[in-house]
Biopython code that builds the backbone (N, CA, C, O; Angstrom):
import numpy as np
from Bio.PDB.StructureBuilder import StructureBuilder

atoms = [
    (1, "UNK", "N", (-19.107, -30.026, -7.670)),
    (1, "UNK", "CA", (-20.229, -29.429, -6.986)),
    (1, "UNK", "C", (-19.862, -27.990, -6.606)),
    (1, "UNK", "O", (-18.792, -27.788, -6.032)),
    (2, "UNK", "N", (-20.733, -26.932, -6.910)),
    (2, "UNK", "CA", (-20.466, -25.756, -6.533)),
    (2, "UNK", "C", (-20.873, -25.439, -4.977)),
    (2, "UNK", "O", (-21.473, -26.271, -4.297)),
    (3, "UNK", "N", (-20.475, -24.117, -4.469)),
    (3, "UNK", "CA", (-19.605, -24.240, -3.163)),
    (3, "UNK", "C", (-19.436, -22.605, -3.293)),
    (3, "UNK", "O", (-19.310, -22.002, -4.359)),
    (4, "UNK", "N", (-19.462, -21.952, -1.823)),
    (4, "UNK", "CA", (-19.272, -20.767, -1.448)),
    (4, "UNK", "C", (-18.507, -20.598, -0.224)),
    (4, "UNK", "O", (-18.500, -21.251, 0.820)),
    (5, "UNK", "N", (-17.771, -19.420, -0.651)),
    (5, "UNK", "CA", (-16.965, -19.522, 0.665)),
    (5, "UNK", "C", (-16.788, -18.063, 1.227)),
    (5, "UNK", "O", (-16.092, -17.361, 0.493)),
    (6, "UNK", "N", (-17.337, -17.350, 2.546)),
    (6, "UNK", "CA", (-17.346, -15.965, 2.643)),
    (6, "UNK", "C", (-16.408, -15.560, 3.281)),
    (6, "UNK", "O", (-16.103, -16.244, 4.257)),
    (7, "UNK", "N", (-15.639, -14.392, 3.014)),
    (7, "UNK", "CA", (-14.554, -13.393, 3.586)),
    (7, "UNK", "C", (-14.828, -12.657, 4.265)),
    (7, "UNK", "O", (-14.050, -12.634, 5.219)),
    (8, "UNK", "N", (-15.979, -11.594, 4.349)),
    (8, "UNK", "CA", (-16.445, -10.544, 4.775)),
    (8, "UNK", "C", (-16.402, -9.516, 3.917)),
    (8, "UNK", "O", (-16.259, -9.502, 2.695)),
    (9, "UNK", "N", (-16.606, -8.268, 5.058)),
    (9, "UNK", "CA", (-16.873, -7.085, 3.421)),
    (9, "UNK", "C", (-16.105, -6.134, 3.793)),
    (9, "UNK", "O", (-16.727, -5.157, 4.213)),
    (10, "UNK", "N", (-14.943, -6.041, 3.801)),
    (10, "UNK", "CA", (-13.592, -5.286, 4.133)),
    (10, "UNK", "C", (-12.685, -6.294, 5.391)),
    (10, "UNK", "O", (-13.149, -7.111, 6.187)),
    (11, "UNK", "N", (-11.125, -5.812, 5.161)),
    (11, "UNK", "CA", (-10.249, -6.497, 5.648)),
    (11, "UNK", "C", (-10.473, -6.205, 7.446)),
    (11, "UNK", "O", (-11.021, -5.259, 8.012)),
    (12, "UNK", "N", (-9.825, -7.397, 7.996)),
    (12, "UNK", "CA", (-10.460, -7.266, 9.111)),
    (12, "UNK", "C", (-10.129, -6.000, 10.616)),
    (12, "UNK", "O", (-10.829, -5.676, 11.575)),
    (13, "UNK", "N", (-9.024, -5.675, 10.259)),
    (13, "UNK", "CA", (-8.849, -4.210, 10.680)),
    (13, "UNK", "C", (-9.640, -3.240, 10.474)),
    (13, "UNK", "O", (-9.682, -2.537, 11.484)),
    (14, "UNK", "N", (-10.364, -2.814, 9.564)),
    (14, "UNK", "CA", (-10.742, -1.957, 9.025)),
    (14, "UNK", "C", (-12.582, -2.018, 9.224)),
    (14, "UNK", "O", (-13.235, -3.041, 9.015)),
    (15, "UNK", "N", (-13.130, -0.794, 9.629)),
    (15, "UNK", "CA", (-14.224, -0.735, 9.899)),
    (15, "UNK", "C", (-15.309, -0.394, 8.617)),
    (15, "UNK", "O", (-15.107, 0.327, 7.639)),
    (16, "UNK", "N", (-16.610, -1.223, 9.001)),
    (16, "UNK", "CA", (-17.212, -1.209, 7.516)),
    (16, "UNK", "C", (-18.930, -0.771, 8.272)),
    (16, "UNK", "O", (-19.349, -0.727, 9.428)),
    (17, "UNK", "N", (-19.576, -0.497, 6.842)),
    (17, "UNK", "CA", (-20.826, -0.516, 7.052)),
    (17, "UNK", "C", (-21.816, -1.500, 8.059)),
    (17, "UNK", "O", (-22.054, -2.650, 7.692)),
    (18, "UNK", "N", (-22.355, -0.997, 9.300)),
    (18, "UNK", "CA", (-22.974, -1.993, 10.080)),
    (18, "UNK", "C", (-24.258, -1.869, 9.591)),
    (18, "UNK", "O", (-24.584, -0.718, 9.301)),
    (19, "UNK", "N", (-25.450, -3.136, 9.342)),
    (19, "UNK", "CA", (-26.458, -2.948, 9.071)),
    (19, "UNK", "C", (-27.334, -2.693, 10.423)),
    (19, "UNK", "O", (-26.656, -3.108, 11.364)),
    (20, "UNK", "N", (-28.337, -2.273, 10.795)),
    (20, "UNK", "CA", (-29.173, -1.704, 11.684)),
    (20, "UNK", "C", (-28.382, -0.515, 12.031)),
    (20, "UNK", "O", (-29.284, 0.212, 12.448)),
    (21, "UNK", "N", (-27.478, 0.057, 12.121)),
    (21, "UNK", "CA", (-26.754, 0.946, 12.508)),
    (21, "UNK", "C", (-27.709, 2.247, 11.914)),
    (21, "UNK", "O", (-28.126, 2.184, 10.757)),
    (22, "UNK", "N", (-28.063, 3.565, 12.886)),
    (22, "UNK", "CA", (-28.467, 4.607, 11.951)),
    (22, "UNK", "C", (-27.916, 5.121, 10.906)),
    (22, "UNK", "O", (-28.714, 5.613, 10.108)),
    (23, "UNK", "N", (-26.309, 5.199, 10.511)),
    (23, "UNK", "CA", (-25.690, 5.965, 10.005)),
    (23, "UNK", "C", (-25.363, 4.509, 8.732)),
    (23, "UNK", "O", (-24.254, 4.458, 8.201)),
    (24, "UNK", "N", (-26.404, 3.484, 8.400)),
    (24, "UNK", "CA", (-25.712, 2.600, 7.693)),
    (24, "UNK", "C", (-26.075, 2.824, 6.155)),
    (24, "UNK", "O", (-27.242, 3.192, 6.028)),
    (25, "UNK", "N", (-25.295, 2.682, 4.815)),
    (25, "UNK", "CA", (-25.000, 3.457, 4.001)),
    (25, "UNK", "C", (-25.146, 2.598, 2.894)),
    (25, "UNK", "O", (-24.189, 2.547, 2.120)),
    (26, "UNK", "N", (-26.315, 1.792, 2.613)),
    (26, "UNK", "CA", (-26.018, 0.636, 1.321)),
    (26, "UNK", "C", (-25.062, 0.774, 0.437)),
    (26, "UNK", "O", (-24.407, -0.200, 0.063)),
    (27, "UNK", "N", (-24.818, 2.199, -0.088)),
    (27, "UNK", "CA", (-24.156, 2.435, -1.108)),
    (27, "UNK", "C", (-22.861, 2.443, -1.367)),
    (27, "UNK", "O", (-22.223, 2.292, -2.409)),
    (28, "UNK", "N", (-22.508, 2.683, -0.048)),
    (28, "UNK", "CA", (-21.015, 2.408, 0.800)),
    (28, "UNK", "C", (-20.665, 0.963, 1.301)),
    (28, "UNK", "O", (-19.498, 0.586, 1.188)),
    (29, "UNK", "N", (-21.460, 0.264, 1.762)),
    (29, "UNK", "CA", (-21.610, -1.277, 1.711)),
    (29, "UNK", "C", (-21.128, -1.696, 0.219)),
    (29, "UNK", "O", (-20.034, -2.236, 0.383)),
    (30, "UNK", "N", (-21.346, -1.692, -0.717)),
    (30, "UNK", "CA", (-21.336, -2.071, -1.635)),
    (30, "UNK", "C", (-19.622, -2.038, -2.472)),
    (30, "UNK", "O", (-18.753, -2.720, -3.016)),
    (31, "UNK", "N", (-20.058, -0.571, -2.007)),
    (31, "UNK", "CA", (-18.347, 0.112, -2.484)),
    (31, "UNK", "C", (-17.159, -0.524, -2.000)),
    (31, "UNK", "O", (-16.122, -0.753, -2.623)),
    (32, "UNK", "N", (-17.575, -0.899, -0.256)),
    (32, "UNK", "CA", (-16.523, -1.489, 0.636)),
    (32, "UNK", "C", (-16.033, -2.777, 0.015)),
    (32, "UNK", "O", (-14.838, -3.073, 0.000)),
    (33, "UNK", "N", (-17.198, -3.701, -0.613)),
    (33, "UNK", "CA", (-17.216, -5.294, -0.693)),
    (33, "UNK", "C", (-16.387, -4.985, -2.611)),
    (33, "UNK", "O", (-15.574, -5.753, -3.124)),
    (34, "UNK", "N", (-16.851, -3.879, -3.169)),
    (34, "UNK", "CA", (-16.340, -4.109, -4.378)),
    (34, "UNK", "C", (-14.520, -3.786, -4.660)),
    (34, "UNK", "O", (-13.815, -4.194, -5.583)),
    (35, "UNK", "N", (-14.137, -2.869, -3.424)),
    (35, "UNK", "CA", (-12.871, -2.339, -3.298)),
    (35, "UNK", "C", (-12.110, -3.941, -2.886)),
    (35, "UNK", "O", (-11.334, -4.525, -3.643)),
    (36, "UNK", "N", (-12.410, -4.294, -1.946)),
    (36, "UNK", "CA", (-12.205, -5.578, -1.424)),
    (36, "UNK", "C", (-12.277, -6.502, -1.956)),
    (36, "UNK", "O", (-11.587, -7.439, -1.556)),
    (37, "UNK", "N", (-12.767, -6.601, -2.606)),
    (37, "UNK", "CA", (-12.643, -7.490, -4.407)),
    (37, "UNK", "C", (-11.653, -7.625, -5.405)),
    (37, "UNK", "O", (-11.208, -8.456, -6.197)),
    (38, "UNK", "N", (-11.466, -6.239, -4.966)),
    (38, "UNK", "CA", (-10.261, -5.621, -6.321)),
    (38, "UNK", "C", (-8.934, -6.070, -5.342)),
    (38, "UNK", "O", (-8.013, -6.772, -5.761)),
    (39, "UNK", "N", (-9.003, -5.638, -4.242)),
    (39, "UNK", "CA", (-7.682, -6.025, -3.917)),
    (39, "UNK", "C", (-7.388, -7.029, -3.024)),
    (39, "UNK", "O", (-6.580, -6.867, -2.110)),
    (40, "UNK", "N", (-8.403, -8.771, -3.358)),
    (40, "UNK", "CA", (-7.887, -9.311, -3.139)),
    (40, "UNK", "C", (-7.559, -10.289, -4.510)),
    (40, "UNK", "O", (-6.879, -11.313, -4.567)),
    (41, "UNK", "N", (-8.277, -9.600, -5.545)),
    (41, "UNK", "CA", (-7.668, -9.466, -6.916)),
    (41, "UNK", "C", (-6.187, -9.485, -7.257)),
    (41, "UNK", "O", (-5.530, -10.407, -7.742)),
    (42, "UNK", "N", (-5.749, -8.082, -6.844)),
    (42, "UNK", "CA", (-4.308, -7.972, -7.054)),
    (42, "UNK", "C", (-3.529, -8.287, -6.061)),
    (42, "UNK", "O", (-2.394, -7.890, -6.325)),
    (43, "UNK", "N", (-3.609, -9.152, -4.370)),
    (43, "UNK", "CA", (-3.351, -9.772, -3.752)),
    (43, "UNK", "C", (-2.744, -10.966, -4.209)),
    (43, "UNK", "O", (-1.589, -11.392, -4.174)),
    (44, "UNK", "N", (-4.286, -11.585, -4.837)),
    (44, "UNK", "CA", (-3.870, -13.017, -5.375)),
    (44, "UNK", "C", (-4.215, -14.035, -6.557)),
    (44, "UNK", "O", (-4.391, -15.239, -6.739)),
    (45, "UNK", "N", (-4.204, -12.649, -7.350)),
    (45, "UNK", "CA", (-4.780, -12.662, -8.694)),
    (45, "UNK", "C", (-5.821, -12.439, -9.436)),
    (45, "UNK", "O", (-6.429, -11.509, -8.906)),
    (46, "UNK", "N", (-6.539, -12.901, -10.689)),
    (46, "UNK", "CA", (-7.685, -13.413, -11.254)),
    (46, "UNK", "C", (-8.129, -14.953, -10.378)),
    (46, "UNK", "O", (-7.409, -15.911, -10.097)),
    (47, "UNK", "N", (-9.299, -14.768, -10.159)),
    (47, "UNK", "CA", (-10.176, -16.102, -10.149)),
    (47, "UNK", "C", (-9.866, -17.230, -11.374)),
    (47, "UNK", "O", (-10.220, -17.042, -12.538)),
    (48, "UNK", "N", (-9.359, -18.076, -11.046)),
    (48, "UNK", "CA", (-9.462, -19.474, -11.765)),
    (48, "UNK", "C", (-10.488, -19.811, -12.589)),
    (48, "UNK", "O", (-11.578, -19.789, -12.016)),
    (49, "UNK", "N", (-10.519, -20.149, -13.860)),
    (49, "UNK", "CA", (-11.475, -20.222, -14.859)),
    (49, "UNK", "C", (-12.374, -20.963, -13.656)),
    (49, "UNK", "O", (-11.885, -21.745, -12.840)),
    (50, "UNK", "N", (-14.162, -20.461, -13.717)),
    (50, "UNK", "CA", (-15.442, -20.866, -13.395)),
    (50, "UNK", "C", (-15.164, -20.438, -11.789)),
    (50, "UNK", "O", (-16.077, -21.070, -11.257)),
    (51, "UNK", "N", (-14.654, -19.940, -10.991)),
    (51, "UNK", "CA", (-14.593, -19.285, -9.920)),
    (51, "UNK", "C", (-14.807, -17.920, -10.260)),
    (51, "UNK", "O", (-14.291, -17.324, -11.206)),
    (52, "UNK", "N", (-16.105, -17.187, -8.897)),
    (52, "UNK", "CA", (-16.091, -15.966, -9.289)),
    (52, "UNK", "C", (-15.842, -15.446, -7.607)),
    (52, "UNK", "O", (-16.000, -16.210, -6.655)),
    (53, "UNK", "N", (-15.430, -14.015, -7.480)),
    (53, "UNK", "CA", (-15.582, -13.627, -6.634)),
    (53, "UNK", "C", (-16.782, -12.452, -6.942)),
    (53, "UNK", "O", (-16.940, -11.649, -7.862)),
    (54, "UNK", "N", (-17.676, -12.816, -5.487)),
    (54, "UNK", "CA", (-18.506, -11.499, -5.852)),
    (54, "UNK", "C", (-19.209, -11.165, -4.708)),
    (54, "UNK", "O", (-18.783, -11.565, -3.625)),
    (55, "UNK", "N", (-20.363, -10.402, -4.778)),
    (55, "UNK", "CA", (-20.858, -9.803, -3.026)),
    (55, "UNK", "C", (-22.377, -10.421, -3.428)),
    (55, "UNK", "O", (-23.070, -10.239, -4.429)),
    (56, "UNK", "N", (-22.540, -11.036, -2.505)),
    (56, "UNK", "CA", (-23.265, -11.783, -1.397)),
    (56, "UNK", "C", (-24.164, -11.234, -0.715)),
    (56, "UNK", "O", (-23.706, -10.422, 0.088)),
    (57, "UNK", "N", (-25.545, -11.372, -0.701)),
    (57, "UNK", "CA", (-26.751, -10.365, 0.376)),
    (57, "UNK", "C", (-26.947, -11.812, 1.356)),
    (57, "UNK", "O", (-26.907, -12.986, 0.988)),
    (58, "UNK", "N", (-27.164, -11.260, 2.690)),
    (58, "UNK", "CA", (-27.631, -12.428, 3.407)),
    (58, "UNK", "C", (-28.604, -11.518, 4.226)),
    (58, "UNK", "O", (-28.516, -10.303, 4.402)),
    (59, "UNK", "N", (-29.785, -12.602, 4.798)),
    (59, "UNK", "CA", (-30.830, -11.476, 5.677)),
    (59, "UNK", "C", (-30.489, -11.844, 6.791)),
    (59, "UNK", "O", (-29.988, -12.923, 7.103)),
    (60, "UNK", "N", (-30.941, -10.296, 7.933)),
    (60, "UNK", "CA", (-30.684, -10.450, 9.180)),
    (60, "UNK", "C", (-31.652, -10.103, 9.659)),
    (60, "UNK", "O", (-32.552, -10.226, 8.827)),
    (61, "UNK", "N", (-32.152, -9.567, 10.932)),
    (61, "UNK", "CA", (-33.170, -9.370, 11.689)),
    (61, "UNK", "C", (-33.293, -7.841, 11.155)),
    (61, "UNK", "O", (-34.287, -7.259, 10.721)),
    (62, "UNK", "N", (-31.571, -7.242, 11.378)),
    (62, "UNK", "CA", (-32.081, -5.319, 11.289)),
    (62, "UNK", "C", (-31.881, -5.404, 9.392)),
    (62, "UNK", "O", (-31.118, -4.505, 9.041)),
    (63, "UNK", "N", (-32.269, -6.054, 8.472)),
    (63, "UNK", "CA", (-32.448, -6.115, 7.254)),
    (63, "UNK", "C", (-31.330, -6.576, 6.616)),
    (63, "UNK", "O", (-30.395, -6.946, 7.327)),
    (64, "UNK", "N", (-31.220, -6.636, 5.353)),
    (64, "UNK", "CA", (-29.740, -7.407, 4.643)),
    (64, "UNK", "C", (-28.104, -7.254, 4.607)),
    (64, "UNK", "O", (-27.918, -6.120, 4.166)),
    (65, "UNK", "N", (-27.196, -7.693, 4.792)),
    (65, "UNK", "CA", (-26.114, -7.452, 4.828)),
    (65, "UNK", "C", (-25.434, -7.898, 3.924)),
    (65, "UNK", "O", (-25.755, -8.974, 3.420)),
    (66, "UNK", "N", (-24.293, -7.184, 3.466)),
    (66, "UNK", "CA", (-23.226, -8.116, 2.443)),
    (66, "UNK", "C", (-21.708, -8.480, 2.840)),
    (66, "UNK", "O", (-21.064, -7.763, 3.605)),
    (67, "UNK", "N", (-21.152, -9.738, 2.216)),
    (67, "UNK", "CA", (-20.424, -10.418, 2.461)),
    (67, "UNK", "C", (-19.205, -10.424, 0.860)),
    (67, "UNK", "O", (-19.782, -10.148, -0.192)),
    (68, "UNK", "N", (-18.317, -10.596, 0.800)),
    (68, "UNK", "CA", (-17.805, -10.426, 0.017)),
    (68, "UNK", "C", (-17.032, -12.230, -0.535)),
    (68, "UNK", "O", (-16.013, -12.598, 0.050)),
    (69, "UNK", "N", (-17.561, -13.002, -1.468)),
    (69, "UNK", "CA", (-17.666, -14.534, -1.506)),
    (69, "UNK", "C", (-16.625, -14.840, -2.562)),
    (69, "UNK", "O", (-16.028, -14.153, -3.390)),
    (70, "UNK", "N", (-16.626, -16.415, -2.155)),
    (70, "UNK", "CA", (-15.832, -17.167, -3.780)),
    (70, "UNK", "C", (-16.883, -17.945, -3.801)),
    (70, "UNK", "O", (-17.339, -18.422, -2.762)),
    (71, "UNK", "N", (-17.517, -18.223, -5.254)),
    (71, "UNK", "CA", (-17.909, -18.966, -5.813)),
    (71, "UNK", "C", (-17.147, -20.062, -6.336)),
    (71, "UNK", "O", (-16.196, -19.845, -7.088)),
    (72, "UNK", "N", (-17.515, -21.323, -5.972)),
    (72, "UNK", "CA", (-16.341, -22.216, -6.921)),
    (72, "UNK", "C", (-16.477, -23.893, -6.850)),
    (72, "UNK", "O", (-16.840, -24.466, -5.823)),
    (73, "UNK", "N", (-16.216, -24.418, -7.787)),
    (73, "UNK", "CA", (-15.950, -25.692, -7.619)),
    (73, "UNK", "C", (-15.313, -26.705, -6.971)),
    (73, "UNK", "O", (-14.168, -27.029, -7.282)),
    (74, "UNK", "N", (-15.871, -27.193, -6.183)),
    (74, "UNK", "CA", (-15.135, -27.982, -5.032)),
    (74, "UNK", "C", (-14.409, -29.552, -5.688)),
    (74, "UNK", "O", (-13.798, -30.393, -5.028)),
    (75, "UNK", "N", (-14.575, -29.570, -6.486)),
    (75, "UNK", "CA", (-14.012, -30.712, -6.952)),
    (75, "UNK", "C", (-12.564, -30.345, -8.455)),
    (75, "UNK", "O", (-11.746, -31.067, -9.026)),
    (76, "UNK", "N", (-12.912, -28.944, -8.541)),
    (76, "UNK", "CA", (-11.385, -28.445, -9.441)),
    (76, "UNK", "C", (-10.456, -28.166, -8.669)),
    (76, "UNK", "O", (-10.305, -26.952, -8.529)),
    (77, "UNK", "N", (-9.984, -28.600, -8.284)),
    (77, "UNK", "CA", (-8.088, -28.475, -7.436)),
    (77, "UNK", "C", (-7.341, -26.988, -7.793)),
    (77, "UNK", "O", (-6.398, -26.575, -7.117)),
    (78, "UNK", "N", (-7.786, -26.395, -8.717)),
    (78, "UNK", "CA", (-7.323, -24.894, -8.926)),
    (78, "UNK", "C", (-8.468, -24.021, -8.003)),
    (78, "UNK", "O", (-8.491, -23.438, -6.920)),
    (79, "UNK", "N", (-9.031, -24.195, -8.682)),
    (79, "UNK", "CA", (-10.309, -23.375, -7.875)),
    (79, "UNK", "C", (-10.730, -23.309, -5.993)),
    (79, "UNK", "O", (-11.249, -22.436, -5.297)),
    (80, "UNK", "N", (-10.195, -24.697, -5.699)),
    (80, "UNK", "CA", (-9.827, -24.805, -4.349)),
    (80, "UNK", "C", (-9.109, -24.187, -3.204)),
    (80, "UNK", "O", (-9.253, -23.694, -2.085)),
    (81, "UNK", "N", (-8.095, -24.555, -4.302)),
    (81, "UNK", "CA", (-6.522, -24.076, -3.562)),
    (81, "UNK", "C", (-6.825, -22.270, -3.283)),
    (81, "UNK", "O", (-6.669, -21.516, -2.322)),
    (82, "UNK", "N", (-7.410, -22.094, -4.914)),
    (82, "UNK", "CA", (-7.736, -20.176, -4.454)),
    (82, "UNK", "C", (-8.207, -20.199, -3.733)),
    (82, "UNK", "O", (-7.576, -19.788, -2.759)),
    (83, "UNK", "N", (-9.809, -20.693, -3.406)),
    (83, "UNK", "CA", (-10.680, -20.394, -2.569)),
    (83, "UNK", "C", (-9.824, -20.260, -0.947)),
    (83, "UNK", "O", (-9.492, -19.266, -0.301)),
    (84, "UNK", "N", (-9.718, -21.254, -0.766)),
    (84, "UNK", "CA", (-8.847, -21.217, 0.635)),
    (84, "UNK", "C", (-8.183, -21.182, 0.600)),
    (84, "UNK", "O", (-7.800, -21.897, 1.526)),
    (85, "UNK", "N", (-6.673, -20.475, -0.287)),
    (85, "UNK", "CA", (-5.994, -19.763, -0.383)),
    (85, "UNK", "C", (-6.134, -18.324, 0.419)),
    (85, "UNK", "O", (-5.532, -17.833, 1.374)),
    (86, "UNK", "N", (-7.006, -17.970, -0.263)),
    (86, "UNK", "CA", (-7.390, -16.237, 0.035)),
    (86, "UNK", "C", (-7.679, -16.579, 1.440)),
    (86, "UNK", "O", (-7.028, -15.943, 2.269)),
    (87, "UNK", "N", (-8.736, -17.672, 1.991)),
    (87, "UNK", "CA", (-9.313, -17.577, 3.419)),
    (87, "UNK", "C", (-8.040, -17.813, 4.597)),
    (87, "UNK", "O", (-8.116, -17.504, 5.786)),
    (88, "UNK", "N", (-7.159, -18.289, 4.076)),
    (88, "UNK", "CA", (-6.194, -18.534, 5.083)),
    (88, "UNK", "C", (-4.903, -17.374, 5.126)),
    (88, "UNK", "O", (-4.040, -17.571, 5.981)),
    (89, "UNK", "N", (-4.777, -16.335, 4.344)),
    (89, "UNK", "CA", (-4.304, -15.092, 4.141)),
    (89, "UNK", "C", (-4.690, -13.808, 3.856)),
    (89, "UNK", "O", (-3.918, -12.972, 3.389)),
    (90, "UNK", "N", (-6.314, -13.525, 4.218)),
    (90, "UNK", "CA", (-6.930, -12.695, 3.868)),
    (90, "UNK", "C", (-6.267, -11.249, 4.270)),
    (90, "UNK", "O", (-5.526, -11.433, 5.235)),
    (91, "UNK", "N", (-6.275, -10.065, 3.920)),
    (91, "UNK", "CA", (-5.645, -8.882, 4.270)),
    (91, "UNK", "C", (-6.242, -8.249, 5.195)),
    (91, "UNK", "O", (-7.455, -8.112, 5.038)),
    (92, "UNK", "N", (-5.544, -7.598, 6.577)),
    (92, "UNK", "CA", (-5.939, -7.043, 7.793)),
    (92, "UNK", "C", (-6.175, -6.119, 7.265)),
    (92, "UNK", "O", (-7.390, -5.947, 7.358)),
    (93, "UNK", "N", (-5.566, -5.083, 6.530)),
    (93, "UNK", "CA", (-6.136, -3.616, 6.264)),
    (93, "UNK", "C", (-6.232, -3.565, 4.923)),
    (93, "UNK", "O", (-6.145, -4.541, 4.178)),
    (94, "UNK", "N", (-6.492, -1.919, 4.448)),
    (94, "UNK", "CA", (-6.662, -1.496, 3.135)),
    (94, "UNK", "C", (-5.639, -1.261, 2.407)),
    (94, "UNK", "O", (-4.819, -0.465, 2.866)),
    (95, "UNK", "N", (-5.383, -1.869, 1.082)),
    (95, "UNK", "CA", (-3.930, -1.612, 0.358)),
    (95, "UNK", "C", (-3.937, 0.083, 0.420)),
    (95, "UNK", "O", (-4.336, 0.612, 1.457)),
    (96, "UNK", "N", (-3.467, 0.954, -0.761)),
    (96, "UNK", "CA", (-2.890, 1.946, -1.093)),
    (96, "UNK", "C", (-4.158, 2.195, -1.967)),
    (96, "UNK", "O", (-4.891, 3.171, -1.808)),
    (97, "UNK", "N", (-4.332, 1.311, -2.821)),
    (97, "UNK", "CA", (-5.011, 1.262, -3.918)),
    (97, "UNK", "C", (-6.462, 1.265, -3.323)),
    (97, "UNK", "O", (-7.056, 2.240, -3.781)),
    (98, "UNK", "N", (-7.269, 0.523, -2.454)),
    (98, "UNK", "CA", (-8.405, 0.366, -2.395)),
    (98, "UNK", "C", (-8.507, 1.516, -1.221)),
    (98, "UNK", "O", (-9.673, 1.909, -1.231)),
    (99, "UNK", "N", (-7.893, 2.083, -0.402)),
    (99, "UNK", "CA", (-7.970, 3.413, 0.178)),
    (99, "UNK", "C", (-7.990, 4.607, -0.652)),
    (99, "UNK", "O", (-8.302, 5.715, -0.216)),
    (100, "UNK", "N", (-7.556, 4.299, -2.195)),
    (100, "UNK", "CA", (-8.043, 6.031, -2.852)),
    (100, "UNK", "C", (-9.284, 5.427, -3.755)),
    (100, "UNK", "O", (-10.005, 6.311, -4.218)),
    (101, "UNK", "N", (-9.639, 4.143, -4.068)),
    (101, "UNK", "CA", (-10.860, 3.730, -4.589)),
    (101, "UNK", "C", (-11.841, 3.762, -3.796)),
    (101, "UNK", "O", (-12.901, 3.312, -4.231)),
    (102, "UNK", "N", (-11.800, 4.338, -2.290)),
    (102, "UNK", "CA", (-12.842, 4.169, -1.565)),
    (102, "UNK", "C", (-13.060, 5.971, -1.041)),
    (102, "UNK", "O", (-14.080, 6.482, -0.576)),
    (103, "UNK", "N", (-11.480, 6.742, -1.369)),
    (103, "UNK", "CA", (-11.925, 8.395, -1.017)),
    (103, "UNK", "C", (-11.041, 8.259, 0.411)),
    (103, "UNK", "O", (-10.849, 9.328, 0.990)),
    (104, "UNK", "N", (-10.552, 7.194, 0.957)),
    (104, "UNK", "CA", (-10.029, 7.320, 2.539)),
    (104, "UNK", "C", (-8.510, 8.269, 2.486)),
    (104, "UNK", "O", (-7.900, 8.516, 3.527)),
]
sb = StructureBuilder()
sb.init_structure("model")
sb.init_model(0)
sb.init_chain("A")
sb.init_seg("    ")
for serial, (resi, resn, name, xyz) in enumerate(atoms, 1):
    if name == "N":
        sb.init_residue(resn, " ", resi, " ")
    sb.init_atom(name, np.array(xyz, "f"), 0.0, 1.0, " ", f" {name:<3s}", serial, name[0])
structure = sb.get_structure()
């Protein structure tokens, strides 16, 4: 049975796009959740065949927000272990790498 599991949309140190916020930046939202992708990529690999990681819209009151997800099969034992793998070691800040993919 497929199954989602959300991280957020940058590591949790690190400050990201707020939605309702005046100064909030879809385009930069996007950038944040795709950098954050990549390096929890090279964190903790490729996704397990039929697991994807990817970004997530959810609605809120001040309009949509994104989340940065695993897609995956709850009944493949590889696909698992990643999924909550990553959730139980997720990265406080920005590598090296996703700080010059983002311009910081």
């Amino acid at each position: 049975m497929m199954n989602f599991e959300t991280y957020s949309c940058t590591p949790c140190n690190e400050p990201c796009q707020q939605v309702g916020m005046p100064d909030y930046d879809g385009q930069k939202a996007v950038a944040e959740c795709k950098a954050f992708i990549h390096q929890l990529r090279r964190q903790f690999g490729e996704e397990p065949a039929g697991a994807q990681l990817r970004i997530k819209t959810f609605p809120h009151d001040f309009g949509s927000y994104l989340e940065v997800c695993i897609i995956f099969d709850e009944e493949v034992e590889e696909q698992v272990n990643y999924a909550y793998g990553i959730e139980g070691a997720l990265p406080e800040d920005w590598d090296d790498e996703a700080k010059k993919e983002l311009g910081l």
